[in-house]
N, C-alpha and C positions, 0 to 999 in steps of 0.2 A: 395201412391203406395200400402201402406197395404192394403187400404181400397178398393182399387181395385182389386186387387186380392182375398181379401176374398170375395168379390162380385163375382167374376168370380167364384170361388169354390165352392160357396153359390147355383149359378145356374147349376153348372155341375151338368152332368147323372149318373148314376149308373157306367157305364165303368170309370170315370175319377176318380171317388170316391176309385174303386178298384184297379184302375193302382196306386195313388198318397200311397193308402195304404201297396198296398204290394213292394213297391219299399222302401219307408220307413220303415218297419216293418225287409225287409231284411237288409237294411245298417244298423240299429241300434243294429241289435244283428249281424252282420257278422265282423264290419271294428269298429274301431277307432271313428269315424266321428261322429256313432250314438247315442256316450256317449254326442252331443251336439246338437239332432236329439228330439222334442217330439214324445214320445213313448207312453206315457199310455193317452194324451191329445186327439193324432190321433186318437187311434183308436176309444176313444170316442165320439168326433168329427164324425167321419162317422158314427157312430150308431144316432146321431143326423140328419145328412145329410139326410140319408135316412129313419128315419121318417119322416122326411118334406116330401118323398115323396110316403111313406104308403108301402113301399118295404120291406114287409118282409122276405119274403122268401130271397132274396138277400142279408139280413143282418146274415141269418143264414147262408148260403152258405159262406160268405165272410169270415165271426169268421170259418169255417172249413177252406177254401182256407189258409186266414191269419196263421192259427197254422200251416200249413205246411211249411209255406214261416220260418216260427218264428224257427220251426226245423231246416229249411235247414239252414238259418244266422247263426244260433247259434254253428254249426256243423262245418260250415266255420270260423266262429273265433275258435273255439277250432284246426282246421287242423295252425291257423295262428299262433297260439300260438305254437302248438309244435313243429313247422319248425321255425319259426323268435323268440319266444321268447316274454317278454315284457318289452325289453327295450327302446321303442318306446312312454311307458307310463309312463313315468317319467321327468318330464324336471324341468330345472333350474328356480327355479321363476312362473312355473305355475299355475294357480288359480285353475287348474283343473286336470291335468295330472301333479301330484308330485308325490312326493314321499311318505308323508304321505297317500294319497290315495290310493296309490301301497300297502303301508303296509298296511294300514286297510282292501282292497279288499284282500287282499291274508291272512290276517288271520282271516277272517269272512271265508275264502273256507277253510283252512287248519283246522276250529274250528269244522264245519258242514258237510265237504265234500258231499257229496250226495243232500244234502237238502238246501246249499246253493245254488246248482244250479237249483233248483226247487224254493227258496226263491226269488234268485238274480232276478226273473222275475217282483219285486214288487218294488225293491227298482233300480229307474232311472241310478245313477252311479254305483252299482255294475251290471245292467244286462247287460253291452257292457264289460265289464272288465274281469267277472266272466269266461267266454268264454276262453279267452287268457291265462289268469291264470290257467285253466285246463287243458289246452293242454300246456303249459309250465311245470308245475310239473308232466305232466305222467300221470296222472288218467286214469283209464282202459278205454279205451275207450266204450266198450257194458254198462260200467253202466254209462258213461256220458251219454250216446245216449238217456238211461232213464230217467236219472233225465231231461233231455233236454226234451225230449217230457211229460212228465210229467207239469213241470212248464207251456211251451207256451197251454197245454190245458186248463188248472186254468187260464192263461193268457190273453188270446187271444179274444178268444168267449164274456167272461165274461164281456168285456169295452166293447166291442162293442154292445151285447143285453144290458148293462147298459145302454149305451147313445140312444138307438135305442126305449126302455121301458119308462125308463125313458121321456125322450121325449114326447113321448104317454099320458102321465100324466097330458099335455096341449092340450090335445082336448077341456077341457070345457073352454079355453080363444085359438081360434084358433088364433090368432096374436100375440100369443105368441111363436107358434111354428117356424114360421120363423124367427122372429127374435133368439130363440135360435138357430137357423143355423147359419144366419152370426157372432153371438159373436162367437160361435164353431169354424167356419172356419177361423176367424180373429186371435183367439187364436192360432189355428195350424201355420197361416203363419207369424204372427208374432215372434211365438216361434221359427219358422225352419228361419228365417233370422236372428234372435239374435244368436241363435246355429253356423248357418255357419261362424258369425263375428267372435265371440272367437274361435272356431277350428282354423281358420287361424292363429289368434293371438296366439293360446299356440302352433302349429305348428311351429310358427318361433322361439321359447326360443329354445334355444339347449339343448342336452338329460344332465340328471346329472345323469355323469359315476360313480358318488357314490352311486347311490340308492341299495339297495339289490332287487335283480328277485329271481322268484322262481327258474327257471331254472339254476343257477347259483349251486345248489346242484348235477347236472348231469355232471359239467364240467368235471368230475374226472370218469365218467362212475359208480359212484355210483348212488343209488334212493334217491331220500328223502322217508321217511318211515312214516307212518301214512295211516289212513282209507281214504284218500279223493285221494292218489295215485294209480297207479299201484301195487299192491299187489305180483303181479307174476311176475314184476322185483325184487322184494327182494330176496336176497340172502337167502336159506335153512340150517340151521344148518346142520351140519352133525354128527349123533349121535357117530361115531366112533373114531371120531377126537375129540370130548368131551369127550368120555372116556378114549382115551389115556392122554387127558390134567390133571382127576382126575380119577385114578387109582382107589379108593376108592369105585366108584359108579360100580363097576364091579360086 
């Protein structure tokens, strides 16, 4: 069934190429789902795709289109995080959604703030996570926006003319070029069926209410404090109320 399907993908048009990529490019940086979604394989995959079919300009257009789709997902997990939180990303026994990953993702964002989420676009398990965990701890929202579009433009484009150029590389063995399509494609579908099996499966462990969230520092209406939050949630000293504390400094 793989090998049919990546034959079928093998042979789609430029529309099918585009719909498969940007519908995936949004799940994986918007939900959950896309931490078990290939990300960096797709979209080199379609830069291979469509060199098989000498479509440049559509490969350029798409790396544009795609870093839009890559903002908007991205923008939608940070909205999911700061409403729901992430305790959805933590479960009992999971290979993949525990608790140590929780803690590693959230203090690679708490260590870098800004530039983990410009980084997170590189590394597979932090770029679905990074998302949530921003909009969970408060980060200002105008400078996520940045690092957000930032990162999906390093991002984006860049696999896709990778696999698109690259590709091109075997014109002097033209039987080579197609078959690097279907290993490409095969690779994608194979990867996105492996992906949906374990979502399911760490899906069904139930959540372990011991893990620590970031958002768990807000329960009390305080901020968590550091460069990677909300800055203008923090509380203002008041110089008045310090100097009546030390008399001295008057």
């Amino acid at each position: 069934m793989t090998h049919m399907a990546a034959g079928i993908l093998g042979d789609a048009g430029p529309v099918t190429i585009w719909a498969v990529v940007l519908v995936f490019v949004f799940l994986e940086c918007a939900f959950v789902l896309g931490l078990f979604l290939p990300g960096d394989s797709l979209l080199f995959a379609a830069g291979v795709l469509l060199a098989d079919r000498g479509d440049e300009s559509s490969a350029w257009l798409l790396g544009a289109v795609a870093t839009v789709v890559a903002v908007a997902g991205n923008q939608v997990g940070y909205l999911v995080g700061r409403h729901t939180g992430t305790r959805m990303l933590a479960r009992r026994e999971g290979r993949v959604l525990n608790r140590a990953n929780l803690a590693r993702a959230t203090a690679f964002f708490e260590r870098w703030g800004f530039w983990a989420i410009v980084v997170a676009r590189w590394i597979p398990w932090v770029r679905t996570l990074a998302p949530m965990i921003a909009g969970a701890a408060r980060m200002d929202n105008r400078r996520y926006i940045v690092a957000n579009a930032v990162g999906a433009v390093c991002w984006v484009p860049s696999l896709i003319l990778l696999g698109f150029y690259g590709a091109g590389l075997l014109d002097a063995a033209p039987w080579l070029k197609p078959t690097a399509a279907v290993i490409a494609a095969a690779g994608f579908v194979g990867g996105s069926a492996v992906g949906l099996y374990r979502f399911r499966q760490e899906m069904r462990r139930p959540l372990d209410e011991g893990a620590r969230h970031p958002e768990d520092a807000f329960r009390d209406g305080t901020p968590r404090r550091g460069g990677a939050t909300d800055r203008a949630a923090e509380p203002v000293p008041d110089p008045v109320a310090r100097d009546e504390v030390d008399p001295d400094r008057r």
